[in-house]
mmCIF file as Biopython writes it, N, C-alpha, C and O atoms, coordinates in Angstrom:
data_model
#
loop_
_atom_site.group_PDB
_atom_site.id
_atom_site.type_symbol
_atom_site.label_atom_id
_atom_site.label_alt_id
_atom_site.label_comp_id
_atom_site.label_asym_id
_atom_site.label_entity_id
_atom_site.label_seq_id
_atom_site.pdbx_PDB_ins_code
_atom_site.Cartn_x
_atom_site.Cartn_y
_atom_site.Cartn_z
_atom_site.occupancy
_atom_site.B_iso_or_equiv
_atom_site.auth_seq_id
_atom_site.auth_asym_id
_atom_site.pdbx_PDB_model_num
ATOM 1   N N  . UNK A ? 1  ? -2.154 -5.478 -23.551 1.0 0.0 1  A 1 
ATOM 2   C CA . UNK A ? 1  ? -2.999 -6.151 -22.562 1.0 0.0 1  A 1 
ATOM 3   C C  . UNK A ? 1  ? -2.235 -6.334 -21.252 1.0 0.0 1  A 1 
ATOM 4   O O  . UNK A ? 1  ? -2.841 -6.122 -20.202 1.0 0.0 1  A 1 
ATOM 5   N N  . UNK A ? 2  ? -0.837 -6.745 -21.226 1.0 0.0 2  A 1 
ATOM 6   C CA . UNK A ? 2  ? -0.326 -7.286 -20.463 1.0 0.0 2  A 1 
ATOM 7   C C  . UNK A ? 2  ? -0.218 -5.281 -19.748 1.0 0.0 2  A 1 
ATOM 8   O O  . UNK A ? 2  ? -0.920 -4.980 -18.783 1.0 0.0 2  A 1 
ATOM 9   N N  . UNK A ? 3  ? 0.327  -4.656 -20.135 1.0 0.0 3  A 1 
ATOM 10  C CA . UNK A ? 3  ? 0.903  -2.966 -19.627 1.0 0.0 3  A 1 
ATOM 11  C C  . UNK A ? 3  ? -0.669 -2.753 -18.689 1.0 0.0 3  A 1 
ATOM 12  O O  . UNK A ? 3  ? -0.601 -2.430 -17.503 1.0 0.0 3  A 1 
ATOM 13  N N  . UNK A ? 4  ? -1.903 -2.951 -19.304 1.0 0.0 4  A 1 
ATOM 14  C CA . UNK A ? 4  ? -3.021 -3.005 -18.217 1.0 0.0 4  A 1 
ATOM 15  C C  . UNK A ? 4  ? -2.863 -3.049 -17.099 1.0 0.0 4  A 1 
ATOM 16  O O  . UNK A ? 4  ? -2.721 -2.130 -16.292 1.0 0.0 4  A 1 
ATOM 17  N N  . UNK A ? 5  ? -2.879 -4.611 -16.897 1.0 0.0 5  A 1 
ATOM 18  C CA . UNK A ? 5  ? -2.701 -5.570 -16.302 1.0 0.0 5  A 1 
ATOM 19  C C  . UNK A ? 5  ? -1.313 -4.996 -15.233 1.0 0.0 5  A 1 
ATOM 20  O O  . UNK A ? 5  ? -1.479 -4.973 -14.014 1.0 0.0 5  A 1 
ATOM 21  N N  . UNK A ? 6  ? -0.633 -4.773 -15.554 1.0 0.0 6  A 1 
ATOM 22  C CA . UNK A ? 6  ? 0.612  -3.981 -14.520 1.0 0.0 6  A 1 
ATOM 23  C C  . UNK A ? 6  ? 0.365  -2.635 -14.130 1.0 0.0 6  A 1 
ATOM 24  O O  . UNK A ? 6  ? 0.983  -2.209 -13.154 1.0 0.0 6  A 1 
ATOM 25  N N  . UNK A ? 7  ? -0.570 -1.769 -14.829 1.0 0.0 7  A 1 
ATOM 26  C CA . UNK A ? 7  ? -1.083 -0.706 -14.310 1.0 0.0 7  A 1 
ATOM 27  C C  . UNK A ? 7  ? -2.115 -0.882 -13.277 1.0 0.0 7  A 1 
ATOM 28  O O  . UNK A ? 7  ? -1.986 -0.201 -12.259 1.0 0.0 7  A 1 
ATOM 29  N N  . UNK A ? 8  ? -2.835 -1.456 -13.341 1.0 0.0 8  A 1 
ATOM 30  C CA . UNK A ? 8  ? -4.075 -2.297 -12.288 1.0 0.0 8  A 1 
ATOM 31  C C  . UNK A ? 8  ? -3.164 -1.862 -11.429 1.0 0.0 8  A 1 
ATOM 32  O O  . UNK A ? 8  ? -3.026 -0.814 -10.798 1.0 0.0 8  A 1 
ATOM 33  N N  . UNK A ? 9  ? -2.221 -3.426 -11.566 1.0 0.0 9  A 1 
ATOM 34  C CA . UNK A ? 9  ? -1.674 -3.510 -10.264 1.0 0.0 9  A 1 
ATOM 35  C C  . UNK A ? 9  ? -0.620 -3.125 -9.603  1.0 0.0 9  A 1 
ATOM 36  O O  . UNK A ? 9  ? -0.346 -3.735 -8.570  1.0 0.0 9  A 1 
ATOM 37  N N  . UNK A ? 10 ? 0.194  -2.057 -10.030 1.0 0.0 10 A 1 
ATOM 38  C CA . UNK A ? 10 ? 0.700  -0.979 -9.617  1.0 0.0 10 A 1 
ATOM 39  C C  . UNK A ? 10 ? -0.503 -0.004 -9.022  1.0 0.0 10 A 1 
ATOM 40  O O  . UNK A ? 10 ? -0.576 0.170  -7.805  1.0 0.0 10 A 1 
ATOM 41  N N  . UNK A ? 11 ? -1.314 0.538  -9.805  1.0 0.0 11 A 1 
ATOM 42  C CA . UNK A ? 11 ? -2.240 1.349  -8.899  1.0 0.0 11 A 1 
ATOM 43  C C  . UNK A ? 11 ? -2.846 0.626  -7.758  1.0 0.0 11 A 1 
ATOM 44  O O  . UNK A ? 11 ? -3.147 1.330  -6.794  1.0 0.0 11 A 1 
ATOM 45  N N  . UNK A ? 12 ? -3.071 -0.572 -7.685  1.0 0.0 12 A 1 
ATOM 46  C CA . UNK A ? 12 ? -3.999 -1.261 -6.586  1.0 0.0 12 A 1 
ATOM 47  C C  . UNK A ? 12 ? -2.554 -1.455 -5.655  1.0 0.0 12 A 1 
ATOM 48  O O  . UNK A ? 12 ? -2.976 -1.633 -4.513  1.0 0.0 12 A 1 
ATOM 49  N N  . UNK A ? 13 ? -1.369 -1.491 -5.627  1.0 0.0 13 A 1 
ATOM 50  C CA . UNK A ? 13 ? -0.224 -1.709 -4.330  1.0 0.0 13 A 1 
ATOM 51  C C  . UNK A ? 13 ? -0.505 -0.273 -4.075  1.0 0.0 13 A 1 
ATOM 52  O O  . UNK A ? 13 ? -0.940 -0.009 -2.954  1.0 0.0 13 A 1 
ATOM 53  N N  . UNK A ? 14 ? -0.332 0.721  -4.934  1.0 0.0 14 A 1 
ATOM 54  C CA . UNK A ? 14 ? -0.043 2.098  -4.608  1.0 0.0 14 A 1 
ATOM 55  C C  . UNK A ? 14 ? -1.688 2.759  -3.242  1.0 0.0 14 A 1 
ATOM 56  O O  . UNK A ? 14 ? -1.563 3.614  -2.365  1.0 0.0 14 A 1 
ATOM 57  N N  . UNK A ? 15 ? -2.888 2.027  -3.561  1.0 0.0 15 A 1 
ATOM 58  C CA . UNK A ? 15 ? -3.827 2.425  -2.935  1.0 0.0 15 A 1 
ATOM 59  C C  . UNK A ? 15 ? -3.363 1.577  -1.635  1.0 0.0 15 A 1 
ATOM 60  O O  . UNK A ? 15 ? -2.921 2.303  -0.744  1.0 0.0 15 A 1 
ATOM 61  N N  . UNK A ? 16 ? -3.370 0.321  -1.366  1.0 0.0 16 A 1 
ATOM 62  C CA . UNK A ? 16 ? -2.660 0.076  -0.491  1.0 0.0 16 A 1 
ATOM 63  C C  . UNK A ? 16 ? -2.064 0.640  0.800   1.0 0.0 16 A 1 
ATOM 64  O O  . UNK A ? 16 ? -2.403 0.735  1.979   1.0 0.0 16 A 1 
ATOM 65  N N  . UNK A ? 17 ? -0.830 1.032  -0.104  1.0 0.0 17 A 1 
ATOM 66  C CA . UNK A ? 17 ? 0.017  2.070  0.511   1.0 0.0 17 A 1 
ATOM 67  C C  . UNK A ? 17 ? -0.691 3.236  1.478   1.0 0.0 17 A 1 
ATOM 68  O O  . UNK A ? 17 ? -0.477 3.791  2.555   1.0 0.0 17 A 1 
ATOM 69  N N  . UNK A ? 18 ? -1.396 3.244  0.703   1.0 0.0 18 A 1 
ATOM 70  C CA . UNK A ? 18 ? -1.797 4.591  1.008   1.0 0.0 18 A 1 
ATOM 71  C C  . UNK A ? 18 ? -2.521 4.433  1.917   1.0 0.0 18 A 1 
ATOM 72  O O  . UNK A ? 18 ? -2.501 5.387  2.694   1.0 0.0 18 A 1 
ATOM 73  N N  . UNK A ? 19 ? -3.328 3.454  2.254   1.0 0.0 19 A 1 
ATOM 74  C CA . UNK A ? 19 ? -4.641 2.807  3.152   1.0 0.0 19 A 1 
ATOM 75  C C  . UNK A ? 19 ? -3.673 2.631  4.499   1.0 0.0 19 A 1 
ATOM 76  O O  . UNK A ? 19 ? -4.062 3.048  5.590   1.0 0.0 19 A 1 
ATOM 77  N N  . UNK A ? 20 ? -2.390 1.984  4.333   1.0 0.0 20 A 1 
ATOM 78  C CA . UNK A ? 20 ? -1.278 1.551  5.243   1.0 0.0 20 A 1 
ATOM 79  C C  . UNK A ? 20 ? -0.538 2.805  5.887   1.0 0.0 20 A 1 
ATOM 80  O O  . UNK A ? 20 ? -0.191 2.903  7.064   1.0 0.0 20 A 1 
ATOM 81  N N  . UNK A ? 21 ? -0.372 3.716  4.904   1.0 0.0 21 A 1 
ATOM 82  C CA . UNK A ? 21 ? -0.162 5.239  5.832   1.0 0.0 21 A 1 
ATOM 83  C C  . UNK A ? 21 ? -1.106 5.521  6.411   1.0 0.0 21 A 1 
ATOM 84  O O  . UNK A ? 21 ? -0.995 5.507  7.637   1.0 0.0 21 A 1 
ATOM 85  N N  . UNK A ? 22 ? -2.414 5.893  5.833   1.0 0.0 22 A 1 
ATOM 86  C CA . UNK A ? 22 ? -3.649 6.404  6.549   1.0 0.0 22 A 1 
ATOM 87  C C  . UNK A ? 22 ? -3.906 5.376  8.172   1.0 0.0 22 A 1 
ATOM 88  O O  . UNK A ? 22 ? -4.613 5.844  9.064   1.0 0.0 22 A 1 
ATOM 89  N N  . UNK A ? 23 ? -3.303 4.144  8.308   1.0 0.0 23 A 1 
ATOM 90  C CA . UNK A ? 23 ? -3.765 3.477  9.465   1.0 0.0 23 A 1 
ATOM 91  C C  . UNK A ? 23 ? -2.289 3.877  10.201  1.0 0.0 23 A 1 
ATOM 92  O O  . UNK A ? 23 ? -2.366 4.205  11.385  1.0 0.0 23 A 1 
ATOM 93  N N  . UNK A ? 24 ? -1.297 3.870  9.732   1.0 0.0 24 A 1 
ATOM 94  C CA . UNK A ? 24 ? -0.224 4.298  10.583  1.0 0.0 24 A 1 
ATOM 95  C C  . UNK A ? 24 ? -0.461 6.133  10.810  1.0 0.0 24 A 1 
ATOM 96  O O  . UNK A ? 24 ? 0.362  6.240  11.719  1.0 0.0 24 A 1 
ATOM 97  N N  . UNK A ? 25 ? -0.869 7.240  10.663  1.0 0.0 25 A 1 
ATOM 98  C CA . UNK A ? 25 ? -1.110 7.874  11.101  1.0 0.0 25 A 1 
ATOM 99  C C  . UNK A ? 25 ? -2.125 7.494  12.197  1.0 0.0 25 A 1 
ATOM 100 O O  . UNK A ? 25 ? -1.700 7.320  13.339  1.0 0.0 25 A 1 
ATOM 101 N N  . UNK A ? 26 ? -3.162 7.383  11.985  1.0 0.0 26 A 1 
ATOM 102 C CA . UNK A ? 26 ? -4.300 6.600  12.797  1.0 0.0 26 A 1 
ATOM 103 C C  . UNK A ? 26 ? -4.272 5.942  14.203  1.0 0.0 26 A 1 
ATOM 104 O O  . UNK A ? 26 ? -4.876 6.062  15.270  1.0 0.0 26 A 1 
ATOM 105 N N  . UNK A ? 27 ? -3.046 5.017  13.558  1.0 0.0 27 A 1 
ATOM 106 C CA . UNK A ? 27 ? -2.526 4.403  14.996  1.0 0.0 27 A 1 
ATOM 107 C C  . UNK A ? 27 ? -1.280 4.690  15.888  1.0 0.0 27 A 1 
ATOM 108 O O  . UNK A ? 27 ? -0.975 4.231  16.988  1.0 0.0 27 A 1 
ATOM 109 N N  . UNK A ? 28 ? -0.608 5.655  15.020  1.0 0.0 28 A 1 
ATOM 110 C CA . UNK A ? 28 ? 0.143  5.958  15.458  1.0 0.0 28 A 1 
ATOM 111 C C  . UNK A ? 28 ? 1.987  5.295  15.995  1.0 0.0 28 A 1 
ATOM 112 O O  . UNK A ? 28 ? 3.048  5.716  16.458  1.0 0.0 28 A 1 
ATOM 113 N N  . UNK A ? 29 ? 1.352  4.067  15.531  1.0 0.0 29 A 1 
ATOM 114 C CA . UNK A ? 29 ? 2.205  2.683  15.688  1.0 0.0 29 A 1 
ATOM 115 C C  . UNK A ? 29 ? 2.643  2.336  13.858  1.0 0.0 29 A 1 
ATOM 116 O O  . UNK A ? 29 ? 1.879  2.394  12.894  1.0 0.0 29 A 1 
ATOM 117 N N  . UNK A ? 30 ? 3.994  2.011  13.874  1.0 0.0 30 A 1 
ATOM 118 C CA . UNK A ? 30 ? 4.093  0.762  12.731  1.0 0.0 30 A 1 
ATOM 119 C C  . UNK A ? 30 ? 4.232  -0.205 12.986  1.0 0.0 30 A 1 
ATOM 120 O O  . UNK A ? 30 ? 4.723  -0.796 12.023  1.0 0.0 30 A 1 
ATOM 121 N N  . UNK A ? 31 ? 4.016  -1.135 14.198  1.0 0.0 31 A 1 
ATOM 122 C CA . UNK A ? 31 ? 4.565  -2.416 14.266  1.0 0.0 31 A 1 
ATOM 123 C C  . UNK A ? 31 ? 3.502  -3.313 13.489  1.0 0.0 31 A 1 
ATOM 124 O O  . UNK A ? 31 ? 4.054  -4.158 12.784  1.0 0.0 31 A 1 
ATOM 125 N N  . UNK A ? 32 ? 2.237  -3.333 13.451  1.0 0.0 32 A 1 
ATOM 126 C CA . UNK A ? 32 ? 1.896  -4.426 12.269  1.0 0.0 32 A 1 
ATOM 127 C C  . UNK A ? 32 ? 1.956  -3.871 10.840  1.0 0.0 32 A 1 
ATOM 128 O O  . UNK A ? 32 ? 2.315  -4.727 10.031  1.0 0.0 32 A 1 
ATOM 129 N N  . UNK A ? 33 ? 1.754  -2.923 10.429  1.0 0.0 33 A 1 
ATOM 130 C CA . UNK A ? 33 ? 2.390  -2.047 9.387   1.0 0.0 33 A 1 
ATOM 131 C C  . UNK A ? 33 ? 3.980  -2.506 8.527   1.0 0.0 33 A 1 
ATOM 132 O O  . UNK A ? 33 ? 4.098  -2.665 7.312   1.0 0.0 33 A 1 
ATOM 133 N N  . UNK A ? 34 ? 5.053  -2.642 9.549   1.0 0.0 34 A 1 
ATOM 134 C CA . UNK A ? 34 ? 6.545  -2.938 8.940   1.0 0.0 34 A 1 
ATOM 135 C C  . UNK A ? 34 ? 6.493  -3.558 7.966   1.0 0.0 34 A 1 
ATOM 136 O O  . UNK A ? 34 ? 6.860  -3.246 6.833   1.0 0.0 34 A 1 
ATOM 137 N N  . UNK A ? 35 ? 5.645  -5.263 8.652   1.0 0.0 35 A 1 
ATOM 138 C CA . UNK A ? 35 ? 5.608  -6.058 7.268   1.0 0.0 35 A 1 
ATOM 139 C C  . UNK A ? 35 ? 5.264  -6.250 6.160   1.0 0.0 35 A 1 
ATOM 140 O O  . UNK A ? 35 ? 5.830  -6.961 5.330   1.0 0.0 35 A 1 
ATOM 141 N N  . UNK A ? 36 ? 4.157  -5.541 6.016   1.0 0.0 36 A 1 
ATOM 142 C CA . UNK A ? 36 ? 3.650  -5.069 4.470   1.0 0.0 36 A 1 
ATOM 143 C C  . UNK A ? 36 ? 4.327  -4.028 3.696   1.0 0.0 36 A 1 
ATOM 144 O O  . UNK A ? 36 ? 4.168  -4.001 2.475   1.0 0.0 36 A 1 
ATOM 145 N N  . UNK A ? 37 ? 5.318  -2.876 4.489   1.0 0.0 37 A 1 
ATOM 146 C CA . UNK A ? 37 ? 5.180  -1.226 3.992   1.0 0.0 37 A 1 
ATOM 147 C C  . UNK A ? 37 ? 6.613  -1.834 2.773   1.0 0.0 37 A 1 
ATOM 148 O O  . UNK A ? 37 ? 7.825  -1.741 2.966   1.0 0.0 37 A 1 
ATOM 149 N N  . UNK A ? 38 ? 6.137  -2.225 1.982   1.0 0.0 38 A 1 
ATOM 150 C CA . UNK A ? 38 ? 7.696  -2.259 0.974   1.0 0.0 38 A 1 
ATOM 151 C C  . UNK A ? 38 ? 7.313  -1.497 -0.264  1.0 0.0 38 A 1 
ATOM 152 O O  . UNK A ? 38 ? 7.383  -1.825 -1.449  1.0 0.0 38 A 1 
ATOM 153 N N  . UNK A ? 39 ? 6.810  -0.179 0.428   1.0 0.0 39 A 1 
ATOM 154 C CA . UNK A ? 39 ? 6.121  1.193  -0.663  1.0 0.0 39 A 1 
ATOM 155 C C  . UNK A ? 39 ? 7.239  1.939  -1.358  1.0 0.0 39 A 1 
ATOM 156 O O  . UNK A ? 39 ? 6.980  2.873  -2.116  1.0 0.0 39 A 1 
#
């Protein structure tokens, strides 16, 4: 139950991530980006 539960949420940081690249391409900027990116 618990290995779930850490897969969730490993996949849900990992989409994240990914949402956080897709806006740093986008914007072309990382400065509000830095503080979250600990991908």
């Amino acid at each position: 139950m618990m290995k779930m539960a850490e897969d969730g949420i490993s996949a849900w940081l990992n989409s994240q991530c990914f949402v956080l690249g897709l806006w740093e391409r986008i914007l072309g900027e990382r400065k509000m980006i830095v503080a979250s990116s600990n991908c």
